[in-house]
C-alpha positions, -999 to 999 in steps of 0.1 A, spaced: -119 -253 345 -135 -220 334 -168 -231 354 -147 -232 387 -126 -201 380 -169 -186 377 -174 -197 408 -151 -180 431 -159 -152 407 -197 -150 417 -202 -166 454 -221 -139 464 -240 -130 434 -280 -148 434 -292 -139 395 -255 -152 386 -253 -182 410 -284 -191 392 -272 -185 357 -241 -206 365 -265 -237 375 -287 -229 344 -260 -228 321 -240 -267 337 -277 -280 335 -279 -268 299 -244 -281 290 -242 -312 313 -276 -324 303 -269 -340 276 -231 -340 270 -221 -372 291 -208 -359 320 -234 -360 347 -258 -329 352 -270 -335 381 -234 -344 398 -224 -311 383 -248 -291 401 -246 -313 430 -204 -302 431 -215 -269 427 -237 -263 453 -211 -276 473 -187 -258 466 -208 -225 467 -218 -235 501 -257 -238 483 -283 -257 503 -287 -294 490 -318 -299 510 -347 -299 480 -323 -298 452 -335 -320 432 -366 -307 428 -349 -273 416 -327 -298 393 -357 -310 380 -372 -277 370 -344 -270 353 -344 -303 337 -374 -289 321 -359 -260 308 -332 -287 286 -366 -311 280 -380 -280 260 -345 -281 240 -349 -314 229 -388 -305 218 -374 -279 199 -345 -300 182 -362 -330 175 -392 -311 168 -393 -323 131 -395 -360 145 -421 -355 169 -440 -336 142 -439 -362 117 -448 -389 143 -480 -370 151 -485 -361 114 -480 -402 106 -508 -408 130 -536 -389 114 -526 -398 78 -521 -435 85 -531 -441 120 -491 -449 129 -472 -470 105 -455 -504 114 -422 -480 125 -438 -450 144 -455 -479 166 -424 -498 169 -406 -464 179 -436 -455 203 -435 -487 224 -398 -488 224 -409 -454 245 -427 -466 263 -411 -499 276 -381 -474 277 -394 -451 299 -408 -483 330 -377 -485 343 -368 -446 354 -405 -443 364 -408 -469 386 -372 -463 404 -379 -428 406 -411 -434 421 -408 -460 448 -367 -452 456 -367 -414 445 -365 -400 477 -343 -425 490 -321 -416 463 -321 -380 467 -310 -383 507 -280 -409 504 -266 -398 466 -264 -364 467 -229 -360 482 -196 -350 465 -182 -388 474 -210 -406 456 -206 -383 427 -171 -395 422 -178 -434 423 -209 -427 399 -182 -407 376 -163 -442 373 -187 -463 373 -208 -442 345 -169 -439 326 -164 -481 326 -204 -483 311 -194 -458 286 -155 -475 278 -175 -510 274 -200 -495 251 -174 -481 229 -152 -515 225 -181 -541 225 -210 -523 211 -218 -537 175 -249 -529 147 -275 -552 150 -300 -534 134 -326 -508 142 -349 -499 174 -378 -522 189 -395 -527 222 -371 -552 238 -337 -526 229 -361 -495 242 -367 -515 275 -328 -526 275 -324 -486 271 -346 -478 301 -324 -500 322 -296 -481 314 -311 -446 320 -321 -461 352 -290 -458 363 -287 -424 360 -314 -416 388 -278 -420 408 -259 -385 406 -229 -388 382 -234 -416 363 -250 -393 335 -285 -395 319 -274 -395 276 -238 -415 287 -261 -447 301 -286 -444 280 -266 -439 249 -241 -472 263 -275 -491 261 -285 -483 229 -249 -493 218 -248 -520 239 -287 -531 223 -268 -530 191 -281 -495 177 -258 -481 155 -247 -448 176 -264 -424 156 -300 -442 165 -288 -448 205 -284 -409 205 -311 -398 188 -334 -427 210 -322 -417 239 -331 -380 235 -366 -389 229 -363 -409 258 -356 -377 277 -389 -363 269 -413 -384 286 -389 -393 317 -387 -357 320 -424 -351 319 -433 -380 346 -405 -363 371 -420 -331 367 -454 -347 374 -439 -364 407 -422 -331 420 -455 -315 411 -476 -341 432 -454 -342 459 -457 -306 466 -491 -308 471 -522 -284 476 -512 -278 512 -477 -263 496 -486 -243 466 -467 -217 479 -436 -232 476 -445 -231 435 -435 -191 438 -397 -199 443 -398 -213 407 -411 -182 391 -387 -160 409 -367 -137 391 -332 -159 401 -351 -194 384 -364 -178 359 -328 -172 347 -314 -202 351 -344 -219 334 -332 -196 297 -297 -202 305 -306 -236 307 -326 -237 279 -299 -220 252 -271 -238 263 -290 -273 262 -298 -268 227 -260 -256 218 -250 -288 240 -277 -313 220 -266 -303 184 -226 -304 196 -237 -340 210 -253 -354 174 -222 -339 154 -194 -351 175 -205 -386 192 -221 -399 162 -183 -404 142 -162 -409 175 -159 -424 207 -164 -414 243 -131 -411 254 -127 -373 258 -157 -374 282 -141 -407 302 -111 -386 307 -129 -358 319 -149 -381 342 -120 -398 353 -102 -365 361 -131 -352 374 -137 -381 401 -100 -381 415 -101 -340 423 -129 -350 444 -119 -377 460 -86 -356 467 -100 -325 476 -137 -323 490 
C-alpha cells in the first residue's frame, strides 16, 4: 500500500519516478510477487509509456542480477575455485549442467516469442490472470511438493520450464522457478538457492538480446540508460534486491507461500475491479 500512496506522491517527479521503479524491481525481483507486473501496474498507473519497457525492465534486471552475484558470491567463487584445483568435481558439474539445461527453456522462449510477448502481455488485465495463475503454481508447490533428494540435469531442466513461465508478466520469476524446484522434489532451501543461480545466466542472455536488438544503427538509444533518472533506479534497484534476496532465504526456507498468494490474490481482484 505504501508504494501506491508514493505514487500519487511523486507523478511529476523524473529522478523519483525512477527511484520508485528501481526500488519494486529491487523488491519484487525476487520476493514472489511478479516484478515485471509490478512495474507494468506502475507505469500505468503513472500514465508511463509501456512502449519499450521491457527493455528498461531488463536493465534494471541487471541491477538485481548484480545482487545475486554479490550474495551468492561465495558459491560462485568456490565453483570457479573447484575448477582449477580439481577440474570440477562430480557435484559442481552436476550443478553446472543443471544450469545449463535450466537455462534452454527461458532462452529459447525469449528468443523466438519475446517480442510477441512483450506486445500482447504487457497490460494491467494480463497481469491479473498471471497473478492467479502464478498463486495456484505456488499453492500446489507448497501441498504436493516432497524431498526427493538433491539437484541434477533433468530437475534443473524441469526448473527452466517453470521459469519459463515467467517471461508472462505476473506470474513471477523466483515464485515458478522456486514451485519447480519443489515440485522436482528439492527440498526448499536447494529450489531457492537453484533458482537464484538460475537468475544469473537468464539474466545475462536477456541482456545480450536487448543489446543485439538495438543494434549498431541505434547506439544512441544506449544514452537513455546512462542518464542521470536510470542511473538511479539501477542503485535503488541494486540495494533493495539484495535486502529482498537475504529476506527471501530466511523467511521461505521454514514457511510457506501463502502470505505472498494472498497478496497476489488481493492484488489481482483490485485490478480487475479498478483498471
Amino acid at each position: 500500500m505504501l508504494l501506491f500512496i508514493s505514487l500519487i506522491i511523486i507523478s511529476h517527479m523524473n529522478v523519483l519516478e525512477s527511484a520508485l521503479l528501481g526500488l519494486i524491481q529491487g523488491l519484487t525481483e525476487f520476493l514472489p510477487i511478479s516484478s515485471s507486473g509490478h512495474l507494468i501496474l506502475v507505469r500505468e498507473l503513472l500514465h508511463l509509456p509501456l512502449q519499450g519497457s521491457l527493455s528498461f525492465d531488463v536493465f534494471l534486471n541487471t541491477a538485481t542480477l548484480f545482487a545475486v552475484i554479490f550474495c551468492f558470491w561465495g558459491d560462485l567463487k568456490a565453483i570457479v575455485r573447484d575448477l582449477f584445483t580439481q577440474g570440477f568435481s562430480a557435484r559442481s558439474k552436476t550443478l553446472i549442467y543443471a544450469l545449463v539445461l535450466g537455462t534452454i527453456p527461458a532462452g529459447m522462449v525469449g528468443f523466438l516469442y519475446g517480442d510477441q510477448i512483450e506486445y500482447v502481455c504487457r497490460g494491467g488485465k494480463t497481469v491479473a490472470i498471471a497473478l492467479i495463475v502464478g498463486s495456484v503454481i505456488m499453492f500446489l508447490a507448497d501441498k504436493l511438493g516432497k524431498n526427493k533428494g538433491g539437484i541434477t540435469p533433468a530437475k534443473g531442466f524441469l526448473v527452466g520450464v517453470f521459469q519459463a513461465l515467467a517471461l508472462v508478466p505476473g506470474i513471477s520469476r523466483s515464485g515458478s522457478s522456486i514451485s519447480g524446484g519443489i515440485f522436482a522434489g528439492l527440498s526448499r532451501e536447494e529450489a531457492i538457492k537453484f533458482s537464484f543461480l538460475l537468475l544469473i545466466p537468464v539474466s545475462i542472455g536477456a541482456l545480450l538480446k536487448i543489446i543485439l536488438d538495438f543494434g549498431f544503427d541505434n547506439l544512441n538509444n544506449i544514452s537513455y540508460f546512462v542518464s542521470p533518472n536510470s542511473i538511479v533506479a539501477f542503485f535503488v534497484a541494486f540495494l533493495s534486491g539484495i535486502w529482498s534476496v537475504r529476506f527471501l532465504v530466511r523467511y521461505l526456507s521454514k514457511n510457506s507461500f501463502t502470505p505472498f498468494i494472498i497478496y497476489r490474490l488481493v492484488l489481482a481482484g483490485i485490478i480487475l475491479v479498478f483498471l
